[in-house]
Each structure stands twice: as C-alpha cells, then as structure tokens.
Kinemage of the C-alpha trace (Angstrom):
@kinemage 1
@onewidth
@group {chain A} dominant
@subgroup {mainchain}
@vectorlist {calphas} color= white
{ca unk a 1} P 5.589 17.430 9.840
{ca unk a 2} L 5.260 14.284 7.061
{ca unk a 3} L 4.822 15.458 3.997
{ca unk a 4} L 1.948 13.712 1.512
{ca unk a 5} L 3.724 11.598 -1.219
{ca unk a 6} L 1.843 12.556 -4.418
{ca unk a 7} L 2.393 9.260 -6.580
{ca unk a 8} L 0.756 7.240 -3.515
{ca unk a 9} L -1.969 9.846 -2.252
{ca unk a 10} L -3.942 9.484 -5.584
{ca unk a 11} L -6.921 6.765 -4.495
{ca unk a 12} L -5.752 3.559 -6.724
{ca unk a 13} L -2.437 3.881 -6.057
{ca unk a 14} L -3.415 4.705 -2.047
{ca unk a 15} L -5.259 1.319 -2.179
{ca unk a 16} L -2.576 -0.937 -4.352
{ca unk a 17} L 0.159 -0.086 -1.810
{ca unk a 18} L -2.189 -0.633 1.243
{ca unk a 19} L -3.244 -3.639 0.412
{ca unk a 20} L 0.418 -4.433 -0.832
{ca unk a 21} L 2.058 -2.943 2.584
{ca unk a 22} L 0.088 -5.556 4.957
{ca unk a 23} L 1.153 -8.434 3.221
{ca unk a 24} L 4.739 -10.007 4.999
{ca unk a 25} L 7.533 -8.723 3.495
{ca unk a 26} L 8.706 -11.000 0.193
{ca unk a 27} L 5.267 -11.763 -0.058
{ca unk a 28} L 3.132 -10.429 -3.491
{ca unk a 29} L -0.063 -10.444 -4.858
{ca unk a 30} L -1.593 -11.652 -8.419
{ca unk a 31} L -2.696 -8.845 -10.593
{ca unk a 32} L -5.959 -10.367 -11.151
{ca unk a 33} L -6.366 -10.460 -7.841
{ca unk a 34} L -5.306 -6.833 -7.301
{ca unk a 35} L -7.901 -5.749 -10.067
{ca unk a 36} L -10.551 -7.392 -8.689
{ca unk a 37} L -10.355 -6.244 -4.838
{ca unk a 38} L -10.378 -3.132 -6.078
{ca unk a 39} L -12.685 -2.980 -8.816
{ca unk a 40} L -10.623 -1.490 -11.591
{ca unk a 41} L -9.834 -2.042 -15.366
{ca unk a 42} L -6.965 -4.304 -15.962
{ca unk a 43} L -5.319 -1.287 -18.240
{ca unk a 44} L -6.479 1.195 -15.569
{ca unk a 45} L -4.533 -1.313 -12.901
{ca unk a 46} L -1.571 -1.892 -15.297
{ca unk a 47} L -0.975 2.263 -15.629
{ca unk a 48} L -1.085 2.806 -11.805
{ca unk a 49} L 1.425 -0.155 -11.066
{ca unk a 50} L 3.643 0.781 -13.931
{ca unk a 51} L 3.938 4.708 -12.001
{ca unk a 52} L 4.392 2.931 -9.104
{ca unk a 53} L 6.845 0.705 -10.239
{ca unk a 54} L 8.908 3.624 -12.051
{ca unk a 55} L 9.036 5.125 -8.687
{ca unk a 56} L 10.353 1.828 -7.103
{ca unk a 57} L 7.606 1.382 -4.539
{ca unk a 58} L 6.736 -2.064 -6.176
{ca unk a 59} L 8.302 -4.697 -8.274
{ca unk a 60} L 6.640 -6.553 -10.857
{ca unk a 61} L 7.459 -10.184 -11.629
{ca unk a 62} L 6.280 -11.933 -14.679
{ca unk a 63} L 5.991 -15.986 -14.559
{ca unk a 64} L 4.213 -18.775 -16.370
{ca unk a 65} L 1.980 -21.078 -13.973
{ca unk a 66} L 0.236 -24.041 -15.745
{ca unk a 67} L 1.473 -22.318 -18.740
{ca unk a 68} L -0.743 -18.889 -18.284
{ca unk a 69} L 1.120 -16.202 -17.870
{ca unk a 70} L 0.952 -14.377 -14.192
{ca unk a 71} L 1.540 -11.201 -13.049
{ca unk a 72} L 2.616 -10.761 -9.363
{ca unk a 73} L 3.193 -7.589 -7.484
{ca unk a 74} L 4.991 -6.951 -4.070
{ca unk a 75} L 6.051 -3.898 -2.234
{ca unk a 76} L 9.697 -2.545 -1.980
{ca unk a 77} L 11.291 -1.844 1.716
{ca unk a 78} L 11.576 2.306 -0.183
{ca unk a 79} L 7.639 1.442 -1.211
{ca unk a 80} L 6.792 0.490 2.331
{ca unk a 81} L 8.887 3.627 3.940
{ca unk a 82} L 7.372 5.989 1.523
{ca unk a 83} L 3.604 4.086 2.493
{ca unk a 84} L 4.003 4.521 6.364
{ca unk a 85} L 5.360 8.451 5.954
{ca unk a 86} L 2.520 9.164 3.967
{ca unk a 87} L 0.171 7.689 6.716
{ca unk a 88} L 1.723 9.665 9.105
{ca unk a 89} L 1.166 12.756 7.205
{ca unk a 90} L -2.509 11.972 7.137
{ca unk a 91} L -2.720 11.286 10.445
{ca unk a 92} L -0.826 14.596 11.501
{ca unk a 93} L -3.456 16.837 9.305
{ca unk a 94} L -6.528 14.857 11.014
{ca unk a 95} L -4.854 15.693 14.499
{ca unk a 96} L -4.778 19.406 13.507
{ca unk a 97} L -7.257 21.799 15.219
C-alpha cells in the first residue's frame, strides 16, 4: 500500500500542491493568488512553500512585472509524483473495511 507523504499531508501544503497539480504542466501560479484562494497569511504561505520547495515539490521563480516584484509558483514532475502517491494512499485507507 501508498504510503502518506508527511510534508504534503499537512492541510496548507495538501491544498498548495492540489491546486498547483491541476494546473498543465510548465504552468504556475502568483503567490498572491495562492494566498488568497486559500485564505492564509502571506508569511504563513511563504513558510509552507519554502518546505515545499526544500523538498523539491515546487519551484519558485522571482520576476519584476510593471516593475512590482512577482512571485510565481509551479509544481515539479517529483512534486506531482509525490502528490498523486499520496492520493492514492488516501484513497486506499478510505477503501479499507
């Protein structure tokens, strides 16, 4: 059986690489965005993508557009591997009798 990842089953994280995972591949999102869909603190945001990032499920990329600085966020192929096995696990313990 699929084991549960433990740096994507806590709930933010769960949700940032959901949301990231059904995007097409190459494809990222803007950290304001991100924050707002769902409902956290920018630092409380920034902490959960930078654990995410150190395990390379996302990548981070930093740009200027109409000279603001953006922050955009996308999900790794290991990010989206790691994201379907831990589905999988959840599904196998709600199939359990």
């Amino acid at each position: 059986m699929a084991e549960l990842n433990e740096t994507i089953h806590q709930p933010v994280r769960l949700q940032i690489m959901a949301t990231l995972v059904t995007l097409e591949e190459g494809n990222e999102v803007d950290f304001t965005y991100l924050r707002k869909l769902l409902g956290v603190t920018d630092g409380n945001l920034g902490a959960h993508l930078h654990k995410l990032e150190e395990a390379g499920y996302i990548t981070i990329h930093k740009t200027f557009v109409e000279r603001k600085p953006r922050t955009f966020v996308a999900a790794t192929p290991l990010g989206r591997t790691v994201f379907h096995e831990h589905v999988a696990a959840l599904e196998a313990i709600l199939k359990r009798k």
